[in-house]
Backbone as CSV, one residue per row, in Angstrom:
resi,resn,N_x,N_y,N_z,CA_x,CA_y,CA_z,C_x,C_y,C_z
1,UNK,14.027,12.908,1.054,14.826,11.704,1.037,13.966,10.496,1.419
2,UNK,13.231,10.945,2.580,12.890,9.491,3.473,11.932,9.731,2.362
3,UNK,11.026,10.066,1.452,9.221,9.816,0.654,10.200,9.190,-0.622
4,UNK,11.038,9.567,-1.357,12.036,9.288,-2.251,12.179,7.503,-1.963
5,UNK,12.732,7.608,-1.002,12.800,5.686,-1.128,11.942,4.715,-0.444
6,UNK,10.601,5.806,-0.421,9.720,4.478,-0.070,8.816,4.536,-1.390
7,UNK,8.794,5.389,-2.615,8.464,5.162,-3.698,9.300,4.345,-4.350
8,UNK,10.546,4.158,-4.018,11.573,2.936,-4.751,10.685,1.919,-4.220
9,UNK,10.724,1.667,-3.026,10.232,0.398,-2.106,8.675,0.108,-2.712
10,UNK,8.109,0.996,-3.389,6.471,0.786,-3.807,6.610,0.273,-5.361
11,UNK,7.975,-0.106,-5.849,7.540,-0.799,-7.691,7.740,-2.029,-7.176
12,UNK,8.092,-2.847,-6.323,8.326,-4.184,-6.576,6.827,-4.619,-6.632
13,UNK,5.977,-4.075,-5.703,4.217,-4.742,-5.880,3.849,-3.991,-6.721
14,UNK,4.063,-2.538,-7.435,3.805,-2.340,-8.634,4.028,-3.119,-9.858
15,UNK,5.632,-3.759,-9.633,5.514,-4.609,-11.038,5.110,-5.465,-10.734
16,UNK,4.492,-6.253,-9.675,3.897,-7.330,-9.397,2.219,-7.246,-9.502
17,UNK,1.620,-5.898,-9.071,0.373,-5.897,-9.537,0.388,-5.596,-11.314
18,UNK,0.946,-5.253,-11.752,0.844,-4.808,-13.136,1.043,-6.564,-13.958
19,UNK,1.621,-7.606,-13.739,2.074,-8.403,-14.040,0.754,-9.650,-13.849
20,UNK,-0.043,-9.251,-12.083,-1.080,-9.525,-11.794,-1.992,-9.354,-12.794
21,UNK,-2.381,-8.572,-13.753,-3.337,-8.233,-14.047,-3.976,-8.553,-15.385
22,UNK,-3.653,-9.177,-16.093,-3.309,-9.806,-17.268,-3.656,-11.607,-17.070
23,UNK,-3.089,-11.910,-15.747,-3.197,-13.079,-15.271,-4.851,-13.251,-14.902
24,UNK,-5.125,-12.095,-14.087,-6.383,-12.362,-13.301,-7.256,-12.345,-14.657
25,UNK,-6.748,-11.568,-15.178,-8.341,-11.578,-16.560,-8.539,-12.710,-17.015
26,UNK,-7.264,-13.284,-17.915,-7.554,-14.745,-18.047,-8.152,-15.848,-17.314
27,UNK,-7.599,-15.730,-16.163,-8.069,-16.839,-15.122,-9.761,-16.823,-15.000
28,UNK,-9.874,-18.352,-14.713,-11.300,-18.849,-13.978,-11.343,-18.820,-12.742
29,UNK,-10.376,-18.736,-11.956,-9.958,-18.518,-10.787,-9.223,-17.535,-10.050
30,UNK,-9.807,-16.420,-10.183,-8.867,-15.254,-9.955,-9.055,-14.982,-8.666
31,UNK,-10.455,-15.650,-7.827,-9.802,-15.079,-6.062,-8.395,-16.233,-5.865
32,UNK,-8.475,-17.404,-6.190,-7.069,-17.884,-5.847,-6.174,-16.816,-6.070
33,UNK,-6.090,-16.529,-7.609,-4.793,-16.138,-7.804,-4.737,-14.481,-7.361
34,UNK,-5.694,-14.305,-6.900,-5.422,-13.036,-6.206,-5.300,-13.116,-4.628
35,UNK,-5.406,-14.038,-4.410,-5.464,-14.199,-3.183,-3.993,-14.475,-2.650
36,UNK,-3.248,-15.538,-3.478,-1.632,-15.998,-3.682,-0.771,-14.974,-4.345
37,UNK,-1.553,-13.573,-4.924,-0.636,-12.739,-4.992,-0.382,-11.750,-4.416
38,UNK,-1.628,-11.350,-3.308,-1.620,-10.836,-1.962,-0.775,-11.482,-1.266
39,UNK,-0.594,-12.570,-0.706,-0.126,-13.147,-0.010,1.783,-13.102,-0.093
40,UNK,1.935,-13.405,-1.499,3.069,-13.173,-1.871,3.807,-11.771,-1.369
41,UNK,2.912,-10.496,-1.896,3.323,-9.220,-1.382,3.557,-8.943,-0.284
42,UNK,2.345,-9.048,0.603,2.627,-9.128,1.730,3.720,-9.890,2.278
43,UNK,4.420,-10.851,1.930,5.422,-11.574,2.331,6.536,-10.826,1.965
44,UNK,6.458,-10.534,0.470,7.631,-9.498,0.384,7.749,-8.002,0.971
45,UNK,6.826,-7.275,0.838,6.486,-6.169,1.531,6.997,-5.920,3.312
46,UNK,6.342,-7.754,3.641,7.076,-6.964,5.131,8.221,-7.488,5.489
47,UNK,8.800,-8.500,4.440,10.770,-8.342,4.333,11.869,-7.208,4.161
48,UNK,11.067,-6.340,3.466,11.760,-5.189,2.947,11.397,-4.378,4.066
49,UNK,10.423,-4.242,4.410,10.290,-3.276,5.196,10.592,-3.604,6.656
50,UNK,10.943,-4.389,7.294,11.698,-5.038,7.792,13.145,-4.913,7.859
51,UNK,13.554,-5.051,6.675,15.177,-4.647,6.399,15.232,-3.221,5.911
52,UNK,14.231,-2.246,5.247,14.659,-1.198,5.655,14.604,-0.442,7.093
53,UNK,14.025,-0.913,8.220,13.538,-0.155,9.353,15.157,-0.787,9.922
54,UNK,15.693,-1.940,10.098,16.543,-2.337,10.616,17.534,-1.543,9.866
55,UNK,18.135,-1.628,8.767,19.308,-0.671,8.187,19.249,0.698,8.021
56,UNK,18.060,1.260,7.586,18.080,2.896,7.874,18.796,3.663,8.689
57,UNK,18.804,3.215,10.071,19.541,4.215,10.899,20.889,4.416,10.449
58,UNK,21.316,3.458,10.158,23.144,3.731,10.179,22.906,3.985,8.023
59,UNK,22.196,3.441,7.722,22.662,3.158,6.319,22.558,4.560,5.727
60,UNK,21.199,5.648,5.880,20.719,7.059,5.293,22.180,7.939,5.446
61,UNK,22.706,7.818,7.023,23.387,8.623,7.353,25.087,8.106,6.740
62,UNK,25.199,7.201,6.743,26.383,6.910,6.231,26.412,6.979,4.599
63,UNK,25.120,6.711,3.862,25.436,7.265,2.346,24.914,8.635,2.137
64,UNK,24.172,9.275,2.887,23.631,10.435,2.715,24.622,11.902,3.537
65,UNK,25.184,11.580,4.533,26.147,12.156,5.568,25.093,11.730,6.886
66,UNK,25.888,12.590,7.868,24.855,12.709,9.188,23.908,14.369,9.294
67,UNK,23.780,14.459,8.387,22.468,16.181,7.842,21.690,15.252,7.911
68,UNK,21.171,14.193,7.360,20.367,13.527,7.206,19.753,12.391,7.976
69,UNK,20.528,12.798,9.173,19.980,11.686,10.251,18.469,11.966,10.473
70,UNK,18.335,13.245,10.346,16.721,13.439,11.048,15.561,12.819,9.919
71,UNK,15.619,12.477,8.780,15.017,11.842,7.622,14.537,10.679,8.035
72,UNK,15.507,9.791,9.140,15.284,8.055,9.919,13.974,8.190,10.274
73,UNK,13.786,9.006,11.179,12.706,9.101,11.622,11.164,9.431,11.149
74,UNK,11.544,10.475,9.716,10.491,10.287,8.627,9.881,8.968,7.990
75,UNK,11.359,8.316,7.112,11.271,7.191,6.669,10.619,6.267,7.676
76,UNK,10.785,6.017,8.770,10.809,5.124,9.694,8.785,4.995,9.610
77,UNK,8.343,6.431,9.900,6.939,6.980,10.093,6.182,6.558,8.714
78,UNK,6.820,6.462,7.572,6.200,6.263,6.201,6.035,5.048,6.258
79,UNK,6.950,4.275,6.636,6.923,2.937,6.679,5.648,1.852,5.957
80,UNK,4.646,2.218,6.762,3.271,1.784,7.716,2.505,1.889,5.730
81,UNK,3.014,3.270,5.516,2.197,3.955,4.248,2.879,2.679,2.559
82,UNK,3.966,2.467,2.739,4.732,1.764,1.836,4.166,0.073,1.834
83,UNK,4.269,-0.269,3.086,3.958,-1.571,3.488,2.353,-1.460,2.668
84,UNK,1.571,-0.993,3.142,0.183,-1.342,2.358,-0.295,-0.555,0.745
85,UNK,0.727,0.544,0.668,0.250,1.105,-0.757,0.518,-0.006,-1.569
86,UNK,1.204,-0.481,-1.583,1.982,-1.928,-2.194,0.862,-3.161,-1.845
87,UNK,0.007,-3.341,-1.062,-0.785,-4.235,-0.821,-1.996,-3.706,-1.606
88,UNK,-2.402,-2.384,-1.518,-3.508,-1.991,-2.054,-3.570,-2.044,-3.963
89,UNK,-2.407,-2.036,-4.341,-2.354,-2.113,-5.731,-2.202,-3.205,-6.271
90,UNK,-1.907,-4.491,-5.819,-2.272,-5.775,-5.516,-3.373,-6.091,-5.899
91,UNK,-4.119,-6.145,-4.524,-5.410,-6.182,-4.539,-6.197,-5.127,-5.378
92,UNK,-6.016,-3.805,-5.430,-7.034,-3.123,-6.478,-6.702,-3.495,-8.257
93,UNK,-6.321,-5.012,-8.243,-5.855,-5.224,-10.048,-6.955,-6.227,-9.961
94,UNK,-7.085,-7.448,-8.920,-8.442,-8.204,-8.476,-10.071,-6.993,-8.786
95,UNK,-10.025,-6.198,-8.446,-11.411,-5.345,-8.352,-11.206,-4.892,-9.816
96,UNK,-9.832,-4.520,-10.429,-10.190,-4.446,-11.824,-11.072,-5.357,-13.329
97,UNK,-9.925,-6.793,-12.485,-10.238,-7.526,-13.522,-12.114,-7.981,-13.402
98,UNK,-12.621,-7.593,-12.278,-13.954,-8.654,-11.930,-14.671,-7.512,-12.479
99,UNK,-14.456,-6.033,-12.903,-15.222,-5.248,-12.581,-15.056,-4.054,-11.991
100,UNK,-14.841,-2.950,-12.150,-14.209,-1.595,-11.430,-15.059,-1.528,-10.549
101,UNK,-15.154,-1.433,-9.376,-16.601,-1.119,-8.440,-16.266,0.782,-8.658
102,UNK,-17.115,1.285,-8.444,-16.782,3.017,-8.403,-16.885,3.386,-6.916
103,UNK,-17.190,2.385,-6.480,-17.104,2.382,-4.599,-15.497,2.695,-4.782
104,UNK,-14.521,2.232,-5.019,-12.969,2.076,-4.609,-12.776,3.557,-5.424
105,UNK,-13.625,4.581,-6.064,-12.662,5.697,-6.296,-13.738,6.496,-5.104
106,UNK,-14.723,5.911,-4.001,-15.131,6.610,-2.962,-13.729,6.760,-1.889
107,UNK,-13.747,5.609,-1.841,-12.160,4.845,-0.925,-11.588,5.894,-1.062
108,UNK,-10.551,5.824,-2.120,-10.143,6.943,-2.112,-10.285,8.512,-2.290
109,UNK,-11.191,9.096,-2.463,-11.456,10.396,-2.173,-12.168,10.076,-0.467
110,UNK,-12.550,9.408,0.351,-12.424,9.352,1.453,-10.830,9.613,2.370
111,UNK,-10.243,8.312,1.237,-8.746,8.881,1.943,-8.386,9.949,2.052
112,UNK,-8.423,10.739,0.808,-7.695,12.102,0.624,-8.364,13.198,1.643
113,UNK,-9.537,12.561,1.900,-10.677,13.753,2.873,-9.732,13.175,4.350
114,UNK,-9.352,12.022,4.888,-8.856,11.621,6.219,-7.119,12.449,5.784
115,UNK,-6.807,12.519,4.670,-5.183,13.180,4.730,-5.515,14.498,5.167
116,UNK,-6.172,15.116,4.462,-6.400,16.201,4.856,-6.562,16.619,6.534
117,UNK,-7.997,16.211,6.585,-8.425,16.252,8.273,-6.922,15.990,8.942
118,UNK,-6.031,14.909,9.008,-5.374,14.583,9.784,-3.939,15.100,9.678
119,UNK,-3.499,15.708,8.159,-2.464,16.472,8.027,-2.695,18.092,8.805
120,UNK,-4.087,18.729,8.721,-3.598,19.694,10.293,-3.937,19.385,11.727
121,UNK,-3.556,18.526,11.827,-3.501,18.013,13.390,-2.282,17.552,13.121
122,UNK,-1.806,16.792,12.307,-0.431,16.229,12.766,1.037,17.080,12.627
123,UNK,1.101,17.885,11.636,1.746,18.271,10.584,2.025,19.440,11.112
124,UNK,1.291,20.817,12.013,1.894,21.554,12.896,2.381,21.443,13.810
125,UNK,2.353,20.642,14.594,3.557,20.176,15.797,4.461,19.321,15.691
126,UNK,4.258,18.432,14.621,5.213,17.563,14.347,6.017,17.631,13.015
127,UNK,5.906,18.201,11.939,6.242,18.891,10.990,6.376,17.626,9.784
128,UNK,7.801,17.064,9.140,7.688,16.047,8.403,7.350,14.783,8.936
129,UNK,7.715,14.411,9.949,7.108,13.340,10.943,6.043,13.309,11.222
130,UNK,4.876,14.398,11.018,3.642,14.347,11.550,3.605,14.309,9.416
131,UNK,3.553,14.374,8.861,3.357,14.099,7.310,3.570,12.870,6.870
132,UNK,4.760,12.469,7.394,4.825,10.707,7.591,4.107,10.022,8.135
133,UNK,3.674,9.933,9.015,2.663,9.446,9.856,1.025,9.549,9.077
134,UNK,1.227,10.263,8.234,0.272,10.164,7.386,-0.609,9.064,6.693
135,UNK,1.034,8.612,6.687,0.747,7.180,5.688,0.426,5.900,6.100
136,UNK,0.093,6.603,7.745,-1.210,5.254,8.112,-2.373,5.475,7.446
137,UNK,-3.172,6.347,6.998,-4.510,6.328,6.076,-4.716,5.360,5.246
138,UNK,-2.995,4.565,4.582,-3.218,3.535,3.829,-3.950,2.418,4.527
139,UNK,-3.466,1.939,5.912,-4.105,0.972,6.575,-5.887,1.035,6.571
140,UNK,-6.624,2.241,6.506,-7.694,2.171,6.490,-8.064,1.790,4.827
141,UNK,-7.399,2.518,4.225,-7.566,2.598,2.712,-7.667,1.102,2.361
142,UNK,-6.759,0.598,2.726,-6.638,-1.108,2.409,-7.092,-2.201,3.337
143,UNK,-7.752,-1.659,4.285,-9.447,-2.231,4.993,-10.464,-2.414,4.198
144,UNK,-10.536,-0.768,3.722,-11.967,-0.576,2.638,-11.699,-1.430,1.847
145,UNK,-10.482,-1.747,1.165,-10.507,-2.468,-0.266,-10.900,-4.096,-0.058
146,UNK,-10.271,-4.093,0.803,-10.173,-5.550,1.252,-11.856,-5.804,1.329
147,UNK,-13.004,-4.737,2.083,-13.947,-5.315,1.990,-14.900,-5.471,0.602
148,UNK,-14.733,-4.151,-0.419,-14.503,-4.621,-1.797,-14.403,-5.902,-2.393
149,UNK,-13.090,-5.822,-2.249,-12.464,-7.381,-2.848,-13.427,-8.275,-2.445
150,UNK,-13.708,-8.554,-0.876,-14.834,-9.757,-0.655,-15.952,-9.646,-0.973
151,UNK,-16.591,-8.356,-1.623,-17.824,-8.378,-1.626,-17.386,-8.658,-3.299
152,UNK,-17.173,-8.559,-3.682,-17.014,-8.845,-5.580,-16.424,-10.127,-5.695
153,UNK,-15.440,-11.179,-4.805,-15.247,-12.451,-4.741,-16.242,-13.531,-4.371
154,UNK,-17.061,-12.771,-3.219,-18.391,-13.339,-3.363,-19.529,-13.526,-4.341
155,UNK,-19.563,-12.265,-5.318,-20.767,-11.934,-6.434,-20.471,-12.537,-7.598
156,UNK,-18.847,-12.885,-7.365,-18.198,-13.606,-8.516,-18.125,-15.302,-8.003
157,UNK,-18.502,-16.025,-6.974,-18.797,-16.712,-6.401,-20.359,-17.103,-6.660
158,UNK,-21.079,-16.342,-6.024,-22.298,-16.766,-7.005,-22.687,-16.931,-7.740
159,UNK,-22.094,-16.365,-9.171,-22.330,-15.930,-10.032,-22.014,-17.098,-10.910
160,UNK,-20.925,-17.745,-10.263,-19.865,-19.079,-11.074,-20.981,-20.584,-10.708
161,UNK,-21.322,-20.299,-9.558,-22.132,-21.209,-8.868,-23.464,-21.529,-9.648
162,UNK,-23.927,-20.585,-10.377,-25.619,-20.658,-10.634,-25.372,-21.230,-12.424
């Protein structure tokens, strides 16, 4: 239930990076406009997530029954993972348009190496809640990118410059 609607919660910056991306190619200016469409997400991203952490408790259990109270606390843990997968696809349409770096498919097979490592430590004592909690890896994931992004806004910076 709770992984179910934080993939709902992950198309609005999907259709917003997909919509991104078309834009950035054209543009002469695509750290602006990648920069104002980060910004945007993030604005929306932590409204929603915001209003889902505030309505979840009563809302899961009252359309779902109360079986499903223990899910709050999943959802609640994914949170963290929704808020930036949605930032990272954003920003990884910027690293498309300038240029795929093959660094960002390290990123992620790094991630998947930190899910791992950290899904058996978390995930036997804490069970779906320690699987939720997972989805802090995005926060690192969308560190790495972020330093990406500046290092290719810069090369694309020089590059405009000379």
């Amino acid at each position: 239930m709770a992984a179910q609607i934080g993939d709902v919660m992950t198309t609005i910056p999907a259709a917003l990076a997909l919509v991104l991306f078309p834009a950035l190619v054209r543009s002469d200016r695509r750290r602006l406009v990648a920069r104002q469409a980060l910004v945007a997400a993030a604005g929306l991203q932590t409204a929603l997530c915001l209003l889902a952490a505030l309505v979840s408790p009563y809302l899961l259990p009252l359309l779902f029954g109360r079986e499903f109270s223990p899910s709050v606390p999943v959802f609640l843990w994914s949170l963290p993972g929704v808020f930036f997968l949605g930032l990272i696809s954003v920003a990884s349409q910027y690293l498309a348009a300038v240029g795929f770096p093959w660094s960002l498919v390290g990123l992620w097979a790094g991630a998947a190496a930190l899910v791992v490592a950290a899904s058996t430590v978390l995930i036997p004592p804490l069970g779906a809640v320690g699987a939720a909690a997972l989805s802090g890896t995005y926060v690192c994931l969308f560190a790495g990118v972020l330093v990406l992004v500046r290092r290719k806004a810069r090369a694309e910076a020089r590059l405009s410059s000379t």
